[in-house]
C-alpha positions as CSV (number, residue, x, y, z in Angstrom):
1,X,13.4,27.4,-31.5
2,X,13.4,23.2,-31.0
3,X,10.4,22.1,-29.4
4,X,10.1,18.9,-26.9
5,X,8.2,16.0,-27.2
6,X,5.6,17.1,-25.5
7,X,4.7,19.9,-28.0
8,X,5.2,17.5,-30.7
9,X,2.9,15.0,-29.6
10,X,0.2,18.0,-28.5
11,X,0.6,19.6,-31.9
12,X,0.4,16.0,-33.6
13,X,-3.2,15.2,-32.3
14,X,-4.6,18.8,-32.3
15,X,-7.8,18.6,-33.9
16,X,-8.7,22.2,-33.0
17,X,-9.4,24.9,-30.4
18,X,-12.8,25.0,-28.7
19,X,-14.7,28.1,-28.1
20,X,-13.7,27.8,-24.7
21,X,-9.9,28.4,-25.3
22,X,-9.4,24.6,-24.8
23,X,-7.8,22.2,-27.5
24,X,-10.0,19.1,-29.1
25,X,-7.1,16.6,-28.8
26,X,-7.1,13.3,-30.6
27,X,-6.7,10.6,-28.5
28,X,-4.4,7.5,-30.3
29,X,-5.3,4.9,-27.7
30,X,-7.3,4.9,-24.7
31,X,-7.1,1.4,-22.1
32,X,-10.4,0.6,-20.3
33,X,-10.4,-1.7,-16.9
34,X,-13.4,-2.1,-14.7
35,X,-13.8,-0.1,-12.6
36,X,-14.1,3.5,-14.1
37,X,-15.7,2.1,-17.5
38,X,-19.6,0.9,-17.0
39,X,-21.0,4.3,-16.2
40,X,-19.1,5.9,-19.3
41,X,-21.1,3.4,-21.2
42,X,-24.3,3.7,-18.9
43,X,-23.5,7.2,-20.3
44,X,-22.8,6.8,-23.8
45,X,-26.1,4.5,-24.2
46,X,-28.4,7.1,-21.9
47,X,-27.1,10.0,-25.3
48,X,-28.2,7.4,-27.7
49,X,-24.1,7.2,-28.8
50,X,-21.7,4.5,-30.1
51,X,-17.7,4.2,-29.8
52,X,-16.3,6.0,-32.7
53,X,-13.4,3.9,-32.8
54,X,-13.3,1.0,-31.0
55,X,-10.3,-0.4,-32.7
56,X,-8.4,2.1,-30.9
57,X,-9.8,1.2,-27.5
58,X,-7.9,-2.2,-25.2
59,X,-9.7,-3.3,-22.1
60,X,-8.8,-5.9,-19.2
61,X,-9.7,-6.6,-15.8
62,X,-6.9,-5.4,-13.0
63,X,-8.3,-3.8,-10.1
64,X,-11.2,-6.8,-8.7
65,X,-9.6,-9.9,-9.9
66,X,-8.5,-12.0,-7.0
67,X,-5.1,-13.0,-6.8
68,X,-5.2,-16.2,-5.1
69,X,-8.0,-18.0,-7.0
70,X,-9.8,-16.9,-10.7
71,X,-12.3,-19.5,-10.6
72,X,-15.3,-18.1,-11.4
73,X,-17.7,-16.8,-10.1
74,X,-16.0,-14.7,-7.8
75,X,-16.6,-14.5,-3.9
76,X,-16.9,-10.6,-4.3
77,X,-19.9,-10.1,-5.9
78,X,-19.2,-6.8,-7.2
79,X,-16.4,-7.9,-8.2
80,X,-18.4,-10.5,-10.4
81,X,-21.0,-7.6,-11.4
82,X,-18.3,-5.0,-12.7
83,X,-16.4,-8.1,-14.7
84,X,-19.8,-8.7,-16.2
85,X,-20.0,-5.3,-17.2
86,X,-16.6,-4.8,-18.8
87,X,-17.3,-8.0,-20.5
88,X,-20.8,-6.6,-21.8
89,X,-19.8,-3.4,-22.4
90,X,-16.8,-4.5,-24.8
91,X,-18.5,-7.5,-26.9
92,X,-21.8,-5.1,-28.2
93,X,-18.6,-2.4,-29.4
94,X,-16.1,-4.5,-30.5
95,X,-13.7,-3.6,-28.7
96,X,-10.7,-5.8,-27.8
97,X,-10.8,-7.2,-24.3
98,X,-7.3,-9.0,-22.7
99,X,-9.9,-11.2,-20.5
100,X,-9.0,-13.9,-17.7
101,X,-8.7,-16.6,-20.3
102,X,-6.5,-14.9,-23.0
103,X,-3.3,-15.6,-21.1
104,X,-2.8,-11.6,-21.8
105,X,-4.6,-10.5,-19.4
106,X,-3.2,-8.3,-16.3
107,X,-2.4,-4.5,-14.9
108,X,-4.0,-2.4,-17.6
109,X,-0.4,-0.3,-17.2
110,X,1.9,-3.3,-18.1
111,X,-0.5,-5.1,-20.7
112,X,0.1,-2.3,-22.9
113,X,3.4,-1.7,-22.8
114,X,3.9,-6.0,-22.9
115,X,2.1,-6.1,-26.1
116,X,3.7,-3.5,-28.0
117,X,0.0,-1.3,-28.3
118,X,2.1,1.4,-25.9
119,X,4.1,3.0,-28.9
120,X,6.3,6.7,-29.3
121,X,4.5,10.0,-30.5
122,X,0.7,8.8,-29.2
123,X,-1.6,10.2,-27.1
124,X,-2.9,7.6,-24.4
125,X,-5.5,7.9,-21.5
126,X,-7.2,5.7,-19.4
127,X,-9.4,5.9,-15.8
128,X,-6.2,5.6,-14.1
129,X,-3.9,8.3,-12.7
130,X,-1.5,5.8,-13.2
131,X,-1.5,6.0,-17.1
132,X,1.6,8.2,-17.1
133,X,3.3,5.0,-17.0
134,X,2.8,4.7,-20.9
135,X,5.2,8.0,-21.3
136,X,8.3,5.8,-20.8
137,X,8.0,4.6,-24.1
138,X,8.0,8.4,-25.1
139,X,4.1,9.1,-25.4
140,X,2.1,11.5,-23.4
141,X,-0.1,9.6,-21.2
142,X,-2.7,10.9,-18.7
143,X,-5.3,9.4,-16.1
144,X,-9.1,11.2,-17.1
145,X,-12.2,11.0,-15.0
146,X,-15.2,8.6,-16.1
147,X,-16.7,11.6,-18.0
148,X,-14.0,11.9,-19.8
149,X,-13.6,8.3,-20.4
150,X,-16.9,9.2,-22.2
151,X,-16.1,11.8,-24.6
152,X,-13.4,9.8,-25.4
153,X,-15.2,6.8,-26.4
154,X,-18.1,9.2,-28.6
155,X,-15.4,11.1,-30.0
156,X,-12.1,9.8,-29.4
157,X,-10.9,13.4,-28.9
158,X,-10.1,15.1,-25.1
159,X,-10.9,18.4,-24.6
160,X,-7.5,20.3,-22.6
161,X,-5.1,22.9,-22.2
162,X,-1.8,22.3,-22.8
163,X,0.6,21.8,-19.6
164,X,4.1,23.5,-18.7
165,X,6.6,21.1,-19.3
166,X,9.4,20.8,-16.5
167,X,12.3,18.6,-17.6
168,X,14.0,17.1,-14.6
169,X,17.6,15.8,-15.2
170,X,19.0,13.1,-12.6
171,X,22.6,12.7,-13.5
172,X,25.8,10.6,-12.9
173,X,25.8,7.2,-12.0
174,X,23.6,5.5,-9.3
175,X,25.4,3.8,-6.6
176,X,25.0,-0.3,-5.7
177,X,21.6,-1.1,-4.7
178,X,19.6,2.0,-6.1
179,X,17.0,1.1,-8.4
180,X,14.5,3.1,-10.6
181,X,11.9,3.1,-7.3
182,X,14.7,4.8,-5.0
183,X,15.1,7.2,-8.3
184,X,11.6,8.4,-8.5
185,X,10.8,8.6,-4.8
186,X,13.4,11.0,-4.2
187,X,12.3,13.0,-7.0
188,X,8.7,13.1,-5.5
189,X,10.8,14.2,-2.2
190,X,12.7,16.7,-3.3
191,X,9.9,18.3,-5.5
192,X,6.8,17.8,-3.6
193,X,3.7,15.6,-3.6
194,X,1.8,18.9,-5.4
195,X,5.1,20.0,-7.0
196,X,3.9,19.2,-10.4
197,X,0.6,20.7,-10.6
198,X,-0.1,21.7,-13.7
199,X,3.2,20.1,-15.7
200,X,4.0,16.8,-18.0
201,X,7.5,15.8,-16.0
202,X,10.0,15.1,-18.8
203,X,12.7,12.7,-17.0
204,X,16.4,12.6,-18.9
205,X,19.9,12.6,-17.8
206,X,22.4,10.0,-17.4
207,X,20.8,8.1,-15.1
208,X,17.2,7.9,-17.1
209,X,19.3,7.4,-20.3
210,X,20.8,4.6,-18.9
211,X,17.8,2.5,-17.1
212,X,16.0,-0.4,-18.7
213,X,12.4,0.0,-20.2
214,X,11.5,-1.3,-17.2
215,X,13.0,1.1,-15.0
216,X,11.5,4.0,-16.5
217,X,8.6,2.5,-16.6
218,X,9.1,2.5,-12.6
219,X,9.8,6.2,-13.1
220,X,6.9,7.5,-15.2
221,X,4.1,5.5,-13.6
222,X,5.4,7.4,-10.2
223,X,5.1,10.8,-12.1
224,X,1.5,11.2,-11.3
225,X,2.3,11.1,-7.4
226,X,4.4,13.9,-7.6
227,X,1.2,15.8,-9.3
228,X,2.2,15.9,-12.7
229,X,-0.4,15.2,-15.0
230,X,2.1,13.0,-17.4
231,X,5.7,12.2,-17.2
232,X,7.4,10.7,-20.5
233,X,11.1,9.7,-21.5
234,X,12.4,10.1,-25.2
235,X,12.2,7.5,-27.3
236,X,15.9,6.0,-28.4
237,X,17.4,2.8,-29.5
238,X,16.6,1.1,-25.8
239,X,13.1,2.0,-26.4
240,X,13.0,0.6,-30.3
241,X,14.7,-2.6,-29.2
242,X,12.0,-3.0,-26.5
243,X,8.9,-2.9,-28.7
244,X,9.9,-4.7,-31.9
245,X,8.6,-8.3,-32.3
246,X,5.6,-7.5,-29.6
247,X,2.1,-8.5,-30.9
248,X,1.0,-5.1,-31.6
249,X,4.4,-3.5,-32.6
250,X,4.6,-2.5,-36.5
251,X,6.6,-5.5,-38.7
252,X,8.4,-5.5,-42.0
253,X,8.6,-2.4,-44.1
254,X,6.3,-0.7,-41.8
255,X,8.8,-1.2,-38.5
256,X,11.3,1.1,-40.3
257,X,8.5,3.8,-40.9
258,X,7.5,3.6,-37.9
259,X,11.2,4.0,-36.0
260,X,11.7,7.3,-38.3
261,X,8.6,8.8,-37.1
262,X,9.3,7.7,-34.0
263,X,12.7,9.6,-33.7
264,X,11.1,12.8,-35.4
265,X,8.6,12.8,-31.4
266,X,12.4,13.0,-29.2
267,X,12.6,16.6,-27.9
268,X,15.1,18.9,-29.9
269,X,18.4,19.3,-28.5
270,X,17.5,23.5,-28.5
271,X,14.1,22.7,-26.9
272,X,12.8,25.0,-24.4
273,X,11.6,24.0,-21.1
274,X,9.0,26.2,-18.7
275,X,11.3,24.6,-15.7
276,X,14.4,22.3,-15.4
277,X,15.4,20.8,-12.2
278,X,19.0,18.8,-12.0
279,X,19.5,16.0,-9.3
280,X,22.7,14.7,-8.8
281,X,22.5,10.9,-8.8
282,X,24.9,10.5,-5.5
283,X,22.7,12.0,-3.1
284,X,20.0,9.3,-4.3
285,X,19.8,6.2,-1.7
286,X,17.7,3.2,-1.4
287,X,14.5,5.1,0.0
288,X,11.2,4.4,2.1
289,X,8.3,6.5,3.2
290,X,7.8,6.9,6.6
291,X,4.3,8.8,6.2
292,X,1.3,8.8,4.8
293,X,2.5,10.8,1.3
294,X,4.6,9.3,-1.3
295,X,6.6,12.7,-1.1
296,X,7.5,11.7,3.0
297,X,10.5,9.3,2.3
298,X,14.4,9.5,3.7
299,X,17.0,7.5,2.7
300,X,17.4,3.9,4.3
301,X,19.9,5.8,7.0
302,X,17.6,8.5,7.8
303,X,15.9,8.9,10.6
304,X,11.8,10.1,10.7
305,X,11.7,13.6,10.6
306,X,10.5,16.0,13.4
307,X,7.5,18.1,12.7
308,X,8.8,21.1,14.2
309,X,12.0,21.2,11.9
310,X,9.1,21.4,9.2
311,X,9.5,24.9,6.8
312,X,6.3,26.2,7.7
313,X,3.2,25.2,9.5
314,X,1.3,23.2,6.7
315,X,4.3,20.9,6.6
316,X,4.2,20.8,10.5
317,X,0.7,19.7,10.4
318,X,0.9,17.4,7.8
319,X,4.0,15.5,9.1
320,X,2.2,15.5,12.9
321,X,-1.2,13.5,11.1
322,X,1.7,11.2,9.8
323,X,3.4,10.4,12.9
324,X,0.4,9.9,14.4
325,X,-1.1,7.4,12.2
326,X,2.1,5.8,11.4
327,X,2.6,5.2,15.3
328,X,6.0,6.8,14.8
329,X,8.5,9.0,17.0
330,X,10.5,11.7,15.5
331,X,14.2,10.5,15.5
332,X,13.8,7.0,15.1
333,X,15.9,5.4,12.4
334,X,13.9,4.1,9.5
335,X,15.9,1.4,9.4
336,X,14.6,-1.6,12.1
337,X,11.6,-0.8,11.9
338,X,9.5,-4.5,11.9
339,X,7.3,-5.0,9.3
340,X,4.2,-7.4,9.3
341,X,3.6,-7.9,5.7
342,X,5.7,-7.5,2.3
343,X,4.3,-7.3,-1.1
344,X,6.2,-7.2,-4.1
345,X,3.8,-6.3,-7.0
346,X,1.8,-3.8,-8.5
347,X,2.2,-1.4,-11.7
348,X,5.0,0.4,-9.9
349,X,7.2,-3.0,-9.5
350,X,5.5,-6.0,-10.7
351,X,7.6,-6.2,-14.5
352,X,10.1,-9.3,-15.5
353,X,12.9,-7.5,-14.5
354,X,11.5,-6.4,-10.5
355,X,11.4,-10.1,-10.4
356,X,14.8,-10.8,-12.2
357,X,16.4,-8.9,-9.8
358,X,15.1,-10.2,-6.7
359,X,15.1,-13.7,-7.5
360,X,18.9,-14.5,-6.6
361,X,19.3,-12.5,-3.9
362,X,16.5,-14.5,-2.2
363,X,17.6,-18.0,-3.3
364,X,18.3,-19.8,-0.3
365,X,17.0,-18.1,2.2
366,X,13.6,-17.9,4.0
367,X,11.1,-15.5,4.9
368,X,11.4,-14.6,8.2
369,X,8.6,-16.1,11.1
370,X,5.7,-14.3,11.3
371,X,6.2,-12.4,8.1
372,X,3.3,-12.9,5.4
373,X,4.8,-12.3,2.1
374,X,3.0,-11.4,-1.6
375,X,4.5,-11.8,-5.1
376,X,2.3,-11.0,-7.4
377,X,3.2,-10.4,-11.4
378,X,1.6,-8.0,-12.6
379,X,0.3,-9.7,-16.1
380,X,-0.3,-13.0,-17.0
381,X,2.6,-13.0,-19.8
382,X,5.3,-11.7,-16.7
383,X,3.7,-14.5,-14.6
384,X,4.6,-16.8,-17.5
385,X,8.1,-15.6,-17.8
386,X,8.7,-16.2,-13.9
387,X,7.6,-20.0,-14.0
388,X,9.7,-20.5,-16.8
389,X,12.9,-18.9,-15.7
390,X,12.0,-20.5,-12.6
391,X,11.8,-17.4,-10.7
392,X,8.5,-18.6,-9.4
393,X,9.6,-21.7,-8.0
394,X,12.2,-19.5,-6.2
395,X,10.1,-17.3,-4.3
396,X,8.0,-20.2,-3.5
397,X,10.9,-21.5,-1.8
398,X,11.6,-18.7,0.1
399,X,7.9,-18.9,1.5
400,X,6.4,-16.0,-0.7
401,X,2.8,-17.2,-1.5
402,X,3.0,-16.8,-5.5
403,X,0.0,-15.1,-6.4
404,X,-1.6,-14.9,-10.0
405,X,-1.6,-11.9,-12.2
406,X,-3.5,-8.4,-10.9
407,X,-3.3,-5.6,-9.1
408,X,-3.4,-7.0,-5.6
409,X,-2.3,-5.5,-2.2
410,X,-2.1,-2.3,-4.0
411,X,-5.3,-1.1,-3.0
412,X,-8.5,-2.2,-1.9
413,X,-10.4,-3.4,-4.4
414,X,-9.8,-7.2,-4.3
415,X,-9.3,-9.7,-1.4
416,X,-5.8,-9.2,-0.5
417,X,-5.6,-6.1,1.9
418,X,-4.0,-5.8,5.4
419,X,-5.7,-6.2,8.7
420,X,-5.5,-4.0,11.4
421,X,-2.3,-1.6,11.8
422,X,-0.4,-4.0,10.0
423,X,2.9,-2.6,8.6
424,X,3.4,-3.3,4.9
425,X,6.6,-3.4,3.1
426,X,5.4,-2.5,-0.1
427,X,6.4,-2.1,-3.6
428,X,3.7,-0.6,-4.9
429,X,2.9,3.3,-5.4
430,X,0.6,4.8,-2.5
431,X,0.9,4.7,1.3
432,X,-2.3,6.9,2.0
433,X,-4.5,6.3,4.7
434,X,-6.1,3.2,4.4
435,X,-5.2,2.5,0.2
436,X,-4.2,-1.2,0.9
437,X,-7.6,-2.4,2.6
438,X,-7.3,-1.7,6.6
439,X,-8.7,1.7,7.8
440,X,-5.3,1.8,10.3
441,X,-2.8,-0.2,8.4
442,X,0.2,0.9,7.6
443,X,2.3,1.2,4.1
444,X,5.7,2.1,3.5
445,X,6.8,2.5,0.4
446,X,10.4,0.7,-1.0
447,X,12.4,-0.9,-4.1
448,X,11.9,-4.9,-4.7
449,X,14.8,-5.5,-3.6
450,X,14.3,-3.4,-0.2
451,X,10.9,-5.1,0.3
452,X,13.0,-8.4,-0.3
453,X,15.2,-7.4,2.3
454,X,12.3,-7.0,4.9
455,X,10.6,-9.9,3.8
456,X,13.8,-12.0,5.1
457,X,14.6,-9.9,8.1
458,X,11.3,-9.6,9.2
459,X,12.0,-4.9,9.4
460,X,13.1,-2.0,7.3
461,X,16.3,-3.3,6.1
462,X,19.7,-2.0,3.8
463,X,19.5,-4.5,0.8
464,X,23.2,-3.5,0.5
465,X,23.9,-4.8,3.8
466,X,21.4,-7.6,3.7
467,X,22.3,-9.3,0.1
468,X,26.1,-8.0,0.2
469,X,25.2,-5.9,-2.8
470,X,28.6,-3.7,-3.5
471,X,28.6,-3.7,-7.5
């Protein structure tokens, strides 16, 4: 019986079983940032402990860096207090830190990947839930809680049980104007915000096969908001071709190794799965969310949907609190819907190609009155790539404020958050109450090029239509 890469990977780093049933897992890489880091050290120095193995540990600020000016020292003083820390806490254990200066720092999510560290067949953690996003590159990734940041950093070892693994297949070909952020949307829709509890999402088919890195990079970070604890892709030739020549990424003799082991992690073709879901790619549209769940999307010619068609109460009840907060009425077309404010960034959508792909459709037109609109890379290297392909000086044009490298108007942790019940247009991967800084502002969820389209019509808009995308 083949096995998938999941139990690969799992039986690769098993260092043991624990007297509670669990398995002592070794951990290949773990990323720190700065916010869930200082009390695993504050931790690790009160039990008298040092990093066992720092060389496998990557930090860099994300979360409270300012997007609009890094001078330091920061307005935000804890903002200044916590970059302290990382700093601190990193120099006295040698462990490498992608700081402000090193022209590598940005989203702990992308500098990994960007710098070849993110590699097939590891295990990867990090105080994120967003750390599924490594799996694209066929790893098994997973968010962990500061304690557990801990134990990783005395032991380099995790202590878990393994997950189900539920393979979900999206296949045929995606129609004009559906990206890799319509894909995983829809999947969170059609499965479930807490659909996944308790499974590592393996994502294949046609459609996954034939994305960019990029794209299922989009896809795998979005894993965790459908509840599963990691969601990874294969590694093939698409994945090989992306890492090779990046800092980190094996050269020479050791390159060709490391592709052959690399293969050996792809799931057997006779692999079992504990659930498979298929989605047909032609029922996949652009898509927004209209509540306050990343699982409450419709397709860009839906309409909002009416709590009383809901399957049983709980939906009901959740979809009323949406409506409510949302200052929506059931039946109203998603599409027209104004928007205040569009942000195009984040670990979701803020990669070269989220960029690349936006950047002709807006050249020569404007943002529309009114409208205040955010591009923000999400690493210093991408931010380099834009000014050079003159992407940068495009958006500029288009009267996007061009922001430097960070996690932004994805939540509220640094300056840039909405104000009031402002209605964001947003590329990034959470619309709950209050994530992006304003206790009533509001966050729909979209594609770059959707937020694009809203940024120059000033609502909820059909890129298709807007852009004349047919091909």
């Amino acid at each position: 019986m083949g096995k998938t890469l999941y139990q690969k990977v799992w039986d690769a780093h098993t260092v043991g079983t624990l007297p509670d049933g669990r398995t002592q897992l070794f951990i290949a890489t773990m990323y720190l940032h700065e916010v869930t880091s200082p009390q695993a050290f504050s931790m690790l120095r009160e039990l008298g402990l040092p990093v066992l193995h720092p060389e496998r540990i990557f930090a860099t600020p994300d979360h409270i860096i300012p997007t609009d000016d890094q001078h330091e020292p920061f307005a935000d003083p804890r903002a200044v207090t916590m970059l302290e820390a990382l700093r601190r806490n990193c120099a006295e254990n040698g462990i490498r830190l992608f700081d402000l200066p090193s022209g590598q720092q940005g989203i702990v999510h992308m500098v990994g990947p960007e710098l070849g560290i993110t590699q097939p067949g590891m295990t990867i953690v990090c105080g994120d839930s967003h750390t599924a996003t490594h799996g694209a590159v066929g790893s098994i990734a997973m968010g962990i809680g500061t304690t557990q940041v801990r134990d990783v950093l005395a032991t380099q070892t995790l202590a878990m049980s393994p997950l189900k693994v539920r393979q979900v297949r999206v296949e045929g070909t995606l129609r004009p104007g559906v990206t890799a952020k319509d894909v995983a949307l829809h999947i969170i829709h059609r499965l479930g915000a807490d659909g996944g509890l308790g499974y590592a999402y393996e994502f294949a088919g046609s459609v996954i096969d034939s994305m960019d890195m990029d794209g299922r990079l989009t896809v795998c970070n979005l894993a965790i908001e459908g509840a599963a604890r990691c969601g990874y892709i294969n590694p093939d030739e698409k994945t090989f071709t992306y890492l090779k020549g990046r800092p980190y990424a094996p050269k020479g003799a050791a390159w060709d190794a490391a592709v052959a082991r690399w293969k050996s992690f792809a799931s057997d073709p006779d692999a079992v799965y504990d659930d498979v879901v298929i989605i047909p790619a032609d029922e996949i549209e652009p898509t927004v969310t209209w509540g306050i769940s990343p699982d409450m999307s419709i397709g860009i010619s839906g309409t909002v949907p009416n709590p009383d068609d809901a399957p049983d109460a709980e939906t009901r009840k959740a979809r009323t609190t949406a409506l409510e907060y949302m200052k929506l009425t059931p039946g109203t077309p998603i599409k027209g819907l104004p928007v205040d404010v569009v942000f195009i960034g984040s670990c979701t959508n803020g990669r070269i190609s989220d960029f690349r792909a936006v950047a002709p459709l807006l050249k020569g037109r404007k943002v529309a009155p009114g409208i205040k609109a955010l591009a923000v890379p999400g690493s210093q290297m991408t931010a380099r790539q834009c000014e050079e392909e003159g992407i940068a000086d495009i958006f500029r044009a288009a009267g996007f404020e061009w922001r430097l490298a960070g996690c932004s108007m994805c939540l509220a942790m640094n300056p840039d958050k909405l104000v009031g019940d402002q209605v964001c247009a947003s590329t990034s991967n959470r619309n709950f109450k209050g994530r992006q800084g304003s206790p009533t502002g509001r966050t729909l969820l979209m594609s770059p090029i959707m937020a694009a389209a809203a940024a120059v019509t000033g609502q909820v808009s059909d890129a298709r239509e807007v852009f004349d995308i047919n091909a």
